[in-house]
Backbone as a printed PyTorch tensor [residue, N CA C, xyz], in Angstrom:
tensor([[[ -5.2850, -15.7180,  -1.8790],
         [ -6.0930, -14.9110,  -2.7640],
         [ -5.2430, -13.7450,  -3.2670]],

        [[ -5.0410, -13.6600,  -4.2030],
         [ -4.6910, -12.4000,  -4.9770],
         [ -5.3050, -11.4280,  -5.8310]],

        [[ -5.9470, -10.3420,  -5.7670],
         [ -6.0640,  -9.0000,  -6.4160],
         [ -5.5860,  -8.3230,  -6.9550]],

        [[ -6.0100,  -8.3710,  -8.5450],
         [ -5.0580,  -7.2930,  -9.5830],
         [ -6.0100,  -6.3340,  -9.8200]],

        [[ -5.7540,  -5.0820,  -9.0500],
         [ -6.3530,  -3.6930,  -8.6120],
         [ -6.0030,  -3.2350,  -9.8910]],

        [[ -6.7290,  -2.7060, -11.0750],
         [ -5.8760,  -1.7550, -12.0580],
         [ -6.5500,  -0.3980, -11.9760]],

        [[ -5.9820,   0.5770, -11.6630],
         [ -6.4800,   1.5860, -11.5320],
         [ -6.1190,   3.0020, -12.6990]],

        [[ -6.7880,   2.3860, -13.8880],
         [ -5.9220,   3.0640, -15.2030],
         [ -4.8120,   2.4390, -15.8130]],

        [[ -4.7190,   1.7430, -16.3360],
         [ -3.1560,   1.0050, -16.6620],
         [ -3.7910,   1.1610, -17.8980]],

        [[ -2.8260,   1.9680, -18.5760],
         [ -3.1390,   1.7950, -20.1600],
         [ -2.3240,   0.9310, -20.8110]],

        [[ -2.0470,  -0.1780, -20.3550],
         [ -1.1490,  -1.2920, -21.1850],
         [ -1.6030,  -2.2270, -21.1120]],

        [[ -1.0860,  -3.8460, -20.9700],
         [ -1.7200,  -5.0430, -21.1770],
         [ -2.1350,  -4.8590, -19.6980]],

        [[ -2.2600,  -4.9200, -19.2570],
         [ -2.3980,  -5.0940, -17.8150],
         [ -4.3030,  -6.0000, -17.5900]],

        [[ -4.8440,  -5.1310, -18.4260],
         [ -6.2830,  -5.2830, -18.3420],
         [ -6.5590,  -6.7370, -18.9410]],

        [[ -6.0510,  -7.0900, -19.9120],
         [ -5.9460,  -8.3710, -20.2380],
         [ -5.3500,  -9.7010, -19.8790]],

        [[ -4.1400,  -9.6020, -18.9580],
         [ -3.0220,  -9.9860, -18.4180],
         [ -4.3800, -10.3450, -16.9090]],

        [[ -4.6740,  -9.4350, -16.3130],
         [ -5.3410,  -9.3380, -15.2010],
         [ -6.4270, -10.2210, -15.7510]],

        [[ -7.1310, -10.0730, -16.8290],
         [ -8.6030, -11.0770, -16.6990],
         [ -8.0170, -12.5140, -17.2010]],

        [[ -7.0430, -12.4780, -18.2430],
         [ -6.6770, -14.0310, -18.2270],
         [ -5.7790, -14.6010, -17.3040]],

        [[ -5.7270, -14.0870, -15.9260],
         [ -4.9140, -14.6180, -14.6510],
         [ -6.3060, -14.8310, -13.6940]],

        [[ -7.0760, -14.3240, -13.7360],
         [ -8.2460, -14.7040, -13.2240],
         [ -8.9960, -15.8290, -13.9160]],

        [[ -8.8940, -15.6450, -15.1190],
         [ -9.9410, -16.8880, -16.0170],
         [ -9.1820, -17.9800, -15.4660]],

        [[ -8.4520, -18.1540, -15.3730],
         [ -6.9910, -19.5870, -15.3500],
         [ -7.0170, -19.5460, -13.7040]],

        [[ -6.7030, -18.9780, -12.8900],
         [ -7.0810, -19.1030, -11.5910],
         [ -7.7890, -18.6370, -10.5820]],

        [[ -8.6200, -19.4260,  -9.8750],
         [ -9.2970, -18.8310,  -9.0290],
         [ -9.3130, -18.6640,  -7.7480]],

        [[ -7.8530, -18.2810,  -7.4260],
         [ -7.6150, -17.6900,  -6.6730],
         [ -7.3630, -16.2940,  -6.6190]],

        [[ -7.0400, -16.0110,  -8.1640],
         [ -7.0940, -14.7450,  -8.6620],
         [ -8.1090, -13.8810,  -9.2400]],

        [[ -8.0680, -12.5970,  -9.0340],
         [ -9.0820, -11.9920,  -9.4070],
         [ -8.9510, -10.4610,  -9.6580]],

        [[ -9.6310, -10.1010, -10.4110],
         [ -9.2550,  -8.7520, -11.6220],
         [ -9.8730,  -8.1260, -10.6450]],

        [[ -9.6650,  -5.9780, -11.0020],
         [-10.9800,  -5.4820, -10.6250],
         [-10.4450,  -4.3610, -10.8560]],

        [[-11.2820,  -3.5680, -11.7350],
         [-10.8410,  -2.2800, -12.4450],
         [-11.5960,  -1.1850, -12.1400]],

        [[-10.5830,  -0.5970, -10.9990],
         [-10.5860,   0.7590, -10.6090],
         [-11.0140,   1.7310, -11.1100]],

        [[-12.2370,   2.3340, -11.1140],
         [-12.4580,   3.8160, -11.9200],
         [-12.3080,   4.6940, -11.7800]],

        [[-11.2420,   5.3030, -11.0980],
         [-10.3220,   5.8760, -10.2950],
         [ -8.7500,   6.1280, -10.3280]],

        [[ -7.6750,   6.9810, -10.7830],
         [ -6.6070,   6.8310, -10.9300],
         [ -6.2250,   7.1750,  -9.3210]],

        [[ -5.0690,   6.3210,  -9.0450],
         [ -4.4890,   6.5640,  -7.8710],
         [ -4.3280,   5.3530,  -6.9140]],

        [[ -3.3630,   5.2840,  -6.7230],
         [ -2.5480,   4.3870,  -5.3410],
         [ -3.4580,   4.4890,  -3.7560]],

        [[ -3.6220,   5.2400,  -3.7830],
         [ -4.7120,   5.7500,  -2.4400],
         [ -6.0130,   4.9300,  -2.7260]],

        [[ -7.0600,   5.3790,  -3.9350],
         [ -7.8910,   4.5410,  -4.3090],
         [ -7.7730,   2.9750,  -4.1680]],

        [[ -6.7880,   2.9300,  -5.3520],
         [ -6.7740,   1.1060,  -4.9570],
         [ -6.3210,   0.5140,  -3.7060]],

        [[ -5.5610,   1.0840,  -3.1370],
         [ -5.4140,   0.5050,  -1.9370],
         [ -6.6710,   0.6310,  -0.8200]],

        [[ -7.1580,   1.3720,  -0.8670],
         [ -8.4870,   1.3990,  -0.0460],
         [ -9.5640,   0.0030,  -0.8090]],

        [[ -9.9100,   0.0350,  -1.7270],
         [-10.4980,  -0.4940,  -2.6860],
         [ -9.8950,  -1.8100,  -1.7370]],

        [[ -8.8430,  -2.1930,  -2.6060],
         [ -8.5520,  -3.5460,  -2.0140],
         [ -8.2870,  -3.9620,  -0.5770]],

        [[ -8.4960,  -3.4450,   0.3350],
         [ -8.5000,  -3.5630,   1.5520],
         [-10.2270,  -3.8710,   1.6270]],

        [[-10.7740,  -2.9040,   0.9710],
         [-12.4990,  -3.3970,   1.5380],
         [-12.8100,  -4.4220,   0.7590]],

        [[-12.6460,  -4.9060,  -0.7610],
         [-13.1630,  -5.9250,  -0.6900],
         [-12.3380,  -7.4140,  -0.2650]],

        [[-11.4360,  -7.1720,   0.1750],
         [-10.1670,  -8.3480,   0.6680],
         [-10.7280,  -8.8020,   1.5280]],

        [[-11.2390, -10.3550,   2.0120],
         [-11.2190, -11.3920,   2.6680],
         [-10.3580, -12.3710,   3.3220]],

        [[ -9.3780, -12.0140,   3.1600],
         [ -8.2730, -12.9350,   3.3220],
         [ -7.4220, -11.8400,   5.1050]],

        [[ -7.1670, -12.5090,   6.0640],
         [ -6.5770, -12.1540,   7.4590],
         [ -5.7410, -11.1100,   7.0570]],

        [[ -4.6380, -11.3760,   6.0240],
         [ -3.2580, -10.6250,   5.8590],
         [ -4.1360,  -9.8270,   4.5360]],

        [[ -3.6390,  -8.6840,   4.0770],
         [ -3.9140,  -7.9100,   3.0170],
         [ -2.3880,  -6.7870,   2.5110]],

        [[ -2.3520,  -6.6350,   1.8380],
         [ -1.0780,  -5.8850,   1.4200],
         [ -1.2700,  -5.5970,  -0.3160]],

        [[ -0.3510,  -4.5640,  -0.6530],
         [  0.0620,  -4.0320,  -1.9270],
         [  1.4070,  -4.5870,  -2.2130]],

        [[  1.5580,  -4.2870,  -3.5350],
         [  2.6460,  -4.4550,  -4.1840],
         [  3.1670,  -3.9640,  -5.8130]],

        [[  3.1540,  -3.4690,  -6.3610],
         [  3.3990,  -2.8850,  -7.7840],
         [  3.5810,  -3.7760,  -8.3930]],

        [[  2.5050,  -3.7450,  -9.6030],
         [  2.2840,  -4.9910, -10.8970],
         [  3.4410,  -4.9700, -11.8370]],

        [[  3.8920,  -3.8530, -11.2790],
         [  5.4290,  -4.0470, -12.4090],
         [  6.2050,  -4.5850, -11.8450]],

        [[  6.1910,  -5.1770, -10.4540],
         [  6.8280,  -6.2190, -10.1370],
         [  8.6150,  -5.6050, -10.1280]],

        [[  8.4900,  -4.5030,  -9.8400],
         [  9.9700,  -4.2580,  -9.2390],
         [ 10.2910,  -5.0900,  -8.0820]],

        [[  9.0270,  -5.7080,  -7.1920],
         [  9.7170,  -6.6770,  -5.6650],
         [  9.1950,  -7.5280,  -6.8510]],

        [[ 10.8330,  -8.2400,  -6.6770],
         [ 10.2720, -10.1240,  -6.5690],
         [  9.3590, -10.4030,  -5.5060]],

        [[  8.5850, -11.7400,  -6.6010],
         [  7.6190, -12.4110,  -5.8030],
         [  8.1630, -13.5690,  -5.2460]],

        [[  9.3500, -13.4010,  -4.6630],
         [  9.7090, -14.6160,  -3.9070],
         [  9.6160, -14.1870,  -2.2780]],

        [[  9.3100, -12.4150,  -2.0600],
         [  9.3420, -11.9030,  -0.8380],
         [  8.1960, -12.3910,  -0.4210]],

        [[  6.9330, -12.5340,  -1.3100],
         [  5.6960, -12.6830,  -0.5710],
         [  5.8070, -13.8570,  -0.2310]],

        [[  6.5630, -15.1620,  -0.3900],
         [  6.4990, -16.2330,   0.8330],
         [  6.9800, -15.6890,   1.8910]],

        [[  8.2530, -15.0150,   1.5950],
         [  9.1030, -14.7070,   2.9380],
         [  7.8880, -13.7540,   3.7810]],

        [[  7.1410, -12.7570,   3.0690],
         [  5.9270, -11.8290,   4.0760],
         [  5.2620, -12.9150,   4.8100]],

        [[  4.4220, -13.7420,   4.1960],
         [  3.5330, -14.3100,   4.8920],
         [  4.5390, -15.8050,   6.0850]],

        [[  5.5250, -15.8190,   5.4930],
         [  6.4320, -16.8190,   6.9560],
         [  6.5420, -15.6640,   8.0470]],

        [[  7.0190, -14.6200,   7.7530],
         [  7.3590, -13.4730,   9.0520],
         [  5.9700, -13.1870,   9.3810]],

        [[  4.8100, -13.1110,   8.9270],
         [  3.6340, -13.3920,   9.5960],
         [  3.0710, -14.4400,  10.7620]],

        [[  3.4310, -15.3220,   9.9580],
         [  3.3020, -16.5970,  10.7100],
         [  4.0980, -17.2660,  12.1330]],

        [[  5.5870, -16.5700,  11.8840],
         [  6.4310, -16.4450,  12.8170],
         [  5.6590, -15.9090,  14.0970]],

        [[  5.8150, -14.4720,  13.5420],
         [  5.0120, -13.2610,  14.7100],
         [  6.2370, -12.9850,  15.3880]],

        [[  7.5940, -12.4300,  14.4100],
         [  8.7520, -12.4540,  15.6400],
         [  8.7240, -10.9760,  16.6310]],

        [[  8.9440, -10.6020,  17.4050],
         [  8.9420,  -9.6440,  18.3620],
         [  9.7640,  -8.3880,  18.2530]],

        [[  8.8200,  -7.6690,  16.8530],
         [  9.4440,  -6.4790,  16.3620],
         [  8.8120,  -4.9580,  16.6130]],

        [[  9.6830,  -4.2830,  16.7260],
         [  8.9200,  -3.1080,  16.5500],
         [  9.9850,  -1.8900,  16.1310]],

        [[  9.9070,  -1.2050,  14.9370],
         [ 10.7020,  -0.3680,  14.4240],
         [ 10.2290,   0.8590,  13.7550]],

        [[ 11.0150,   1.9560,  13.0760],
         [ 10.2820,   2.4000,  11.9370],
         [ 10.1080,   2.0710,  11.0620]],

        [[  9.0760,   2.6300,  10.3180],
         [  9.8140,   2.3230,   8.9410],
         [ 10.0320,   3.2110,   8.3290]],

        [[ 11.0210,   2.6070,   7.4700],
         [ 11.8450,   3.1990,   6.3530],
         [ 11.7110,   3.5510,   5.1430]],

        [[ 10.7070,   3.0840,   4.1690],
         [ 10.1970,   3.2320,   2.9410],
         [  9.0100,   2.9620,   2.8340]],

        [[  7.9340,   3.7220,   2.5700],
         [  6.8530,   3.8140,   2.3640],
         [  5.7740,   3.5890,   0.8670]],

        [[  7.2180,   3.9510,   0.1190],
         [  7.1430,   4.0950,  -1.1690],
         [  7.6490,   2.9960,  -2.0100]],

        [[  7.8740,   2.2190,  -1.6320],
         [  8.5480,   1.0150,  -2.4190],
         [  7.2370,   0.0690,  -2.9750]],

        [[  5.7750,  -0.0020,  -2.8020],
         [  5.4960,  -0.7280,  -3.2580],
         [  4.9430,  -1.7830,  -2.6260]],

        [[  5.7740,  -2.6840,  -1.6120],
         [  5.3140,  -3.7580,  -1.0650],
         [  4.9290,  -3.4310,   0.5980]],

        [[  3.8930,  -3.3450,   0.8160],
         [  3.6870,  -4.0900,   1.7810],
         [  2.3070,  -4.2100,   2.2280]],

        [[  2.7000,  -4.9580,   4.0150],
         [  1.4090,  -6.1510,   4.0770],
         [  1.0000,  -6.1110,   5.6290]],

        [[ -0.0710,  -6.2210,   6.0490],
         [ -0.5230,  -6.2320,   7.4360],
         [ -1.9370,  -7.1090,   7.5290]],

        [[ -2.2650,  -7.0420,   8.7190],
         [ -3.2120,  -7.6250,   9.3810],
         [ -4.3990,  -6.7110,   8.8850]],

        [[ -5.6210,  -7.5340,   8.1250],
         [ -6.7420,  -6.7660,   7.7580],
         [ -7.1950,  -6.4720,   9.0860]],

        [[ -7.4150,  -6.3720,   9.7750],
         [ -7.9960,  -5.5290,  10.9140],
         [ -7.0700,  -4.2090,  11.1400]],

        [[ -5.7930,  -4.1650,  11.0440],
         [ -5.0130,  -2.9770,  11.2520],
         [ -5.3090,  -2.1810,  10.1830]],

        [[ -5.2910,  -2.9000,   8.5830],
         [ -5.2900,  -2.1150,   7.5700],
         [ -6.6510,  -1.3950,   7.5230]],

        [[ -8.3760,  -1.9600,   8.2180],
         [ -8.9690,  -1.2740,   8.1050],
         [ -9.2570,   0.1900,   9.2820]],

        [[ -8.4430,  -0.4340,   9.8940],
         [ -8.1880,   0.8570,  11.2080],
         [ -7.2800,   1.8620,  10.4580]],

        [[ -6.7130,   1.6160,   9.8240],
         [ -5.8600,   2.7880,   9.4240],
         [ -6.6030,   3.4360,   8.3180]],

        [[ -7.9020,   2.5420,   7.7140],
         [ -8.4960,   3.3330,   6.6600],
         [ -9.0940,   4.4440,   6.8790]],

        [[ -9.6600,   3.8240,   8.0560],
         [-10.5090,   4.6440,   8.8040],
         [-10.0280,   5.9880,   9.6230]],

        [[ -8.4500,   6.1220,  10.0910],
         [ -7.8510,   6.8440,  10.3260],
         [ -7.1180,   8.1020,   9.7110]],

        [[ -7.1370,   7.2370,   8.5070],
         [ -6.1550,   7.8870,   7.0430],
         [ -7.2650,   8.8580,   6.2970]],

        [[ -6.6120,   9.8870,   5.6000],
         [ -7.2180,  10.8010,   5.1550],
         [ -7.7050,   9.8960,   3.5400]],

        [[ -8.4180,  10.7140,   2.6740],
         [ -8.5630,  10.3210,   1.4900],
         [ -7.8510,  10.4640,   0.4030]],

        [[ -6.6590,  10.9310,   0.4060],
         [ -5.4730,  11.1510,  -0.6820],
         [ -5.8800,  10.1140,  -1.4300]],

        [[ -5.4750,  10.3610,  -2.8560],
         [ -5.5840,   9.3690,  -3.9550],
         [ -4.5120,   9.0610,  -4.8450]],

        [[ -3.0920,   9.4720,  -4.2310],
         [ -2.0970,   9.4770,  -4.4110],
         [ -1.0960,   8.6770,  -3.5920]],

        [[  0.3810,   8.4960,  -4.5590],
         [  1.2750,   7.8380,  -3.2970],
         [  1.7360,   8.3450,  -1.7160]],

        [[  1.1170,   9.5670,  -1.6840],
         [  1.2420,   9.7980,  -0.2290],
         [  0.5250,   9.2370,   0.7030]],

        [[ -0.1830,   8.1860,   0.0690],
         [ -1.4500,   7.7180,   1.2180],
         [ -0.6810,   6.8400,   1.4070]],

        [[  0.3710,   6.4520,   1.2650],
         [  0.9320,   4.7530,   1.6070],
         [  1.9820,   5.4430,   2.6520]],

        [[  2.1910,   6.8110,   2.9520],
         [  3.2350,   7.1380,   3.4540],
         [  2.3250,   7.7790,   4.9150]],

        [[  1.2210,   8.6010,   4.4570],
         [  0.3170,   8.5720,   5.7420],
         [  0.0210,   7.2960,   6.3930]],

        [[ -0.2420,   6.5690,   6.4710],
         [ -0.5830,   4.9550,   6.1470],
         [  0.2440,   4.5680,   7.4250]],

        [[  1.1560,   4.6290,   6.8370],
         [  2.7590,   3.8520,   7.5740],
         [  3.1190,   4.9180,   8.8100]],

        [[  2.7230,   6.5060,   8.7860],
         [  2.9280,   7.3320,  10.1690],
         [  1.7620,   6.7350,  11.0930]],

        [[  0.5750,   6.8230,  10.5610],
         [ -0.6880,   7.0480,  11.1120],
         [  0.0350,   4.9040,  11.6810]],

        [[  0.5580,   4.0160,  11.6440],
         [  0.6010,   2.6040,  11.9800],
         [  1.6240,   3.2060,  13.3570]],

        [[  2.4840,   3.9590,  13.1070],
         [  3.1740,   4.5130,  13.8460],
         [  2.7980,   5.1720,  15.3180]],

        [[  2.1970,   6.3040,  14.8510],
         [  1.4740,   6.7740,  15.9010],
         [  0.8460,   6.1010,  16.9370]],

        [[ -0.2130,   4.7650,  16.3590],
         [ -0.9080,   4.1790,  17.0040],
         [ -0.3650,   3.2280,  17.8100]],

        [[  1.3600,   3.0140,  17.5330],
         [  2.3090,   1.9820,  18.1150],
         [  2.1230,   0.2190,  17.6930]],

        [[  1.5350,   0.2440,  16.2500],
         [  1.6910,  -0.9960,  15.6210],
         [  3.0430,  -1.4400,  15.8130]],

        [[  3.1300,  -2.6590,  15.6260],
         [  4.2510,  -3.5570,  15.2450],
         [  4.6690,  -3.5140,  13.8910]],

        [[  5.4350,  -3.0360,  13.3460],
         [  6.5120,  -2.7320,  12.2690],
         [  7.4740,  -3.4680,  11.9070]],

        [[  7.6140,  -4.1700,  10.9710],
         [  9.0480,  -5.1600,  10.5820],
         [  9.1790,  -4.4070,   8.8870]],

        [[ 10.7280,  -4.1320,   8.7630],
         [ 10.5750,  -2.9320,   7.7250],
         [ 11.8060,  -4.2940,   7.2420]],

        [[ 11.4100,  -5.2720,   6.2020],
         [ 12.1470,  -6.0430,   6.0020],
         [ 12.5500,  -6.2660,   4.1110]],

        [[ 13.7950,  -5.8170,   4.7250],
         [ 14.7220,  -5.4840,   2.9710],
         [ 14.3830,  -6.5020,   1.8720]],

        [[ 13.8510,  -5.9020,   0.8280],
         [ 14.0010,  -6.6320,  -0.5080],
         [ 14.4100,  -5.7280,  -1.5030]],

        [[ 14.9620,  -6.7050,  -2.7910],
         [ 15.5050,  -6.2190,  -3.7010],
         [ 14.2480,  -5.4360,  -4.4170]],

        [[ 14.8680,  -4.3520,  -4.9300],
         [ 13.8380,  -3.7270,  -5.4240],
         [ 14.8150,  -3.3790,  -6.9970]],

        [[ 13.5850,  -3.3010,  -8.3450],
         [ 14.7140,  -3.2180,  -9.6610],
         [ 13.7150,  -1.9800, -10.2650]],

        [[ 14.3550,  -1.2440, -10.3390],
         [ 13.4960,   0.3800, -10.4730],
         [ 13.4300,   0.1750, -12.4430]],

        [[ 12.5240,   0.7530, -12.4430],
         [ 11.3210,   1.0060, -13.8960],
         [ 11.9070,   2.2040, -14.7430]],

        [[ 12.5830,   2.5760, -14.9920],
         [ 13.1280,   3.4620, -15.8260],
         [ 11.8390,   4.2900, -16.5670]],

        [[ 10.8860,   3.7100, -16.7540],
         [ 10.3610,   3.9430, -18.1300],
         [  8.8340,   4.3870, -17.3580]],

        [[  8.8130,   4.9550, -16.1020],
         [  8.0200,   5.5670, -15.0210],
         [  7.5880,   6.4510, -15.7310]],

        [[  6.2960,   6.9940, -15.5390],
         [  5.4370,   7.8430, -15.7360],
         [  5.1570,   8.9880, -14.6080]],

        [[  6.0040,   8.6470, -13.6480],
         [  5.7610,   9.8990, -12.4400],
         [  6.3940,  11.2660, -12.9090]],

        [[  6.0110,  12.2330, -12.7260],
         [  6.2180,  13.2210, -12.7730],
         [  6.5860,  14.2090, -11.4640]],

        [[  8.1890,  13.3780, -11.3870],
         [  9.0610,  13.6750, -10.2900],
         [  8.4120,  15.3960,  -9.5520]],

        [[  8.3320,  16.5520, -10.3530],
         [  8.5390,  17.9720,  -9.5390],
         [  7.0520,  17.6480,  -9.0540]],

        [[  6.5230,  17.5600,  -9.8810],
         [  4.7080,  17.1490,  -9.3660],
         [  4.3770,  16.7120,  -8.3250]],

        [[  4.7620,  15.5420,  -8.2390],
         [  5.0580,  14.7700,  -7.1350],
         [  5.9210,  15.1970,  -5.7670]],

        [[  7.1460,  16.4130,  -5.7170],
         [  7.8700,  16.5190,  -4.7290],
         [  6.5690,  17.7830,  -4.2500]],

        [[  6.4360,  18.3310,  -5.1150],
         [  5.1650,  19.5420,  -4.4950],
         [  3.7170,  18.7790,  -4.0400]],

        [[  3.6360,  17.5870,  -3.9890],
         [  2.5680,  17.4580,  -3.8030],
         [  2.4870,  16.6010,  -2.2630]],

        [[  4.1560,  16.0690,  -2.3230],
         [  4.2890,  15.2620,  -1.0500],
         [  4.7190,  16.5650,   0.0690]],

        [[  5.0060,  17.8240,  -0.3640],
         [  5.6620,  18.8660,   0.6460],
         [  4.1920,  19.5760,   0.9320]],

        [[  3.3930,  19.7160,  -0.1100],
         [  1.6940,  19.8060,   0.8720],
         [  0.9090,  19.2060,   1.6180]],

        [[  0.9480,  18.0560,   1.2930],
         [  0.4300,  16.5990,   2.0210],
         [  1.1150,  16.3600,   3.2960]],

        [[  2.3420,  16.5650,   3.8630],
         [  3.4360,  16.8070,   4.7390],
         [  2.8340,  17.1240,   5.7080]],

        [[  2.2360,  19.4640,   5.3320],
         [  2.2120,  19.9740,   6.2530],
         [  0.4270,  19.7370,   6.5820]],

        [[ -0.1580,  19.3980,   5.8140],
         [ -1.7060,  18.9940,   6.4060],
         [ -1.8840,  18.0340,   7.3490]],

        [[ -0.8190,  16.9070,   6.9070],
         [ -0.5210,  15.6920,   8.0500],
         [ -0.2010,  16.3730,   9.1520]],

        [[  0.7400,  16.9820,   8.8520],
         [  1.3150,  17.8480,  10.2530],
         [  0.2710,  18.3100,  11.3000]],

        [[ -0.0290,  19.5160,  10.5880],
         [ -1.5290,  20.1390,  11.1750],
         [ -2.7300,  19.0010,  11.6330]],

        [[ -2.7700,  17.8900,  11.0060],
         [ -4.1510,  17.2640,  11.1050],
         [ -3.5150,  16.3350,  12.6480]],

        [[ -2.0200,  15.6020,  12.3850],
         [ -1.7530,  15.2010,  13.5960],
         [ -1.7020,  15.9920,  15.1030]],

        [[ -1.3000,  17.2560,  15.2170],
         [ -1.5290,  18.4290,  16.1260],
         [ -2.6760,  18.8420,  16.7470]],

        [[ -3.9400,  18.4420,  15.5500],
         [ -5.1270,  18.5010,  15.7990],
         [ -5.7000,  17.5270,  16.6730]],

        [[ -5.2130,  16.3450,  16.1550],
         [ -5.7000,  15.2260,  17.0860],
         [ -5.2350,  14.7880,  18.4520]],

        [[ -3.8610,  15.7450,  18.3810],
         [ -2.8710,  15.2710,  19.3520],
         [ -3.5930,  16.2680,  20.5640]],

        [[ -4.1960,  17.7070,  20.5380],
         [ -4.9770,  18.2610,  21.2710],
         [ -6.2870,  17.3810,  21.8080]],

        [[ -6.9560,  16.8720,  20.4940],
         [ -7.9150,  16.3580,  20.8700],
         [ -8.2930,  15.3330,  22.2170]],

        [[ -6.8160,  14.7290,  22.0370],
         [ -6.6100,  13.4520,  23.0270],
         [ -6.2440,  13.8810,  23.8350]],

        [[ -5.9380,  15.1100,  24.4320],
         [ -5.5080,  15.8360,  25.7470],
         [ -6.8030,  15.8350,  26.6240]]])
């Protein structure tokens, strides 16, 4: 099953998304009323049916030849446990039962810092982690607004901070 989350895409996307659904039905549209990475990823975690659930960027900087390789290292189940390393890249994928524990854990950011809380908060809890390299082909033609964004991940930082400290008492 695949989900094309659009959460504001002012380009083809909206059309691209319903005639990939009309043509297969395994696919399926669903338009976010909501801007933000945080949103859709919550979004698609609750209505996702499928065991494994994961993100990935429709601009398709990861080849889609990783998502066989995701779901074989699923299937494997090899005996990993690491950090991870990039949070921000876009792809990745877990066990819908973990992903809704972490929803539930994770604050409500509606931004790319929720994929980076996301991945501490998997941490903390001592998930299993496989932080496994793909090519990634960067978008030149990005709409982020780099200083915006560095001030917004250096606030988000210290609330995590504080909010983990908080909890870390709690559990004492």
């Amino acid at each position: 099953q695949l989900t094309i989350l659009d959460n504001g895409s002012e380009d083809e996307t909206p059309e691209i998304g319903k005639a990939l659904a009309a043509k297969y039905p395994e696919v399926s549209y669903v338009r976010v009323g909501e801007r933000g990475v945080g949103v859709a990823f919550r979004k698609g975690i609750s209505i996702n049916t499928c065991d494994l659930v994961g993100y990935m960027d429709i601009d398709l900087s990861t080849d889609l030849k990783y998502l066989g390789k995701t779901i074989e290292m699923f299937q494997n189940d090899p005996n990993f446990h690491m950090k991870a390393t990039d949070a921000v890249c876009g792809f990745t994928f877990l066990r819908k039962e973990a992903a809704e524990q972490l929803v539930r854990e994770s604050s409500q950011d509606n931004g790319w810092f929720y994929t980076i809380e996301f991945l501490l908060r998997a941490e903390r809890d001592g998930m299993k982690i496989y932080d496994m390299p793909v090519e990634w082909q960067e978008d030149y033609n990005t709409t982020v607004k780099v200083w915006k964004t560095i001030k917004n991940y250096l606030i988000q930082m210290y609330h995590l901070k504080k909010a983990f400290r908080q909890e870390d008492k709690l559990r004492k």
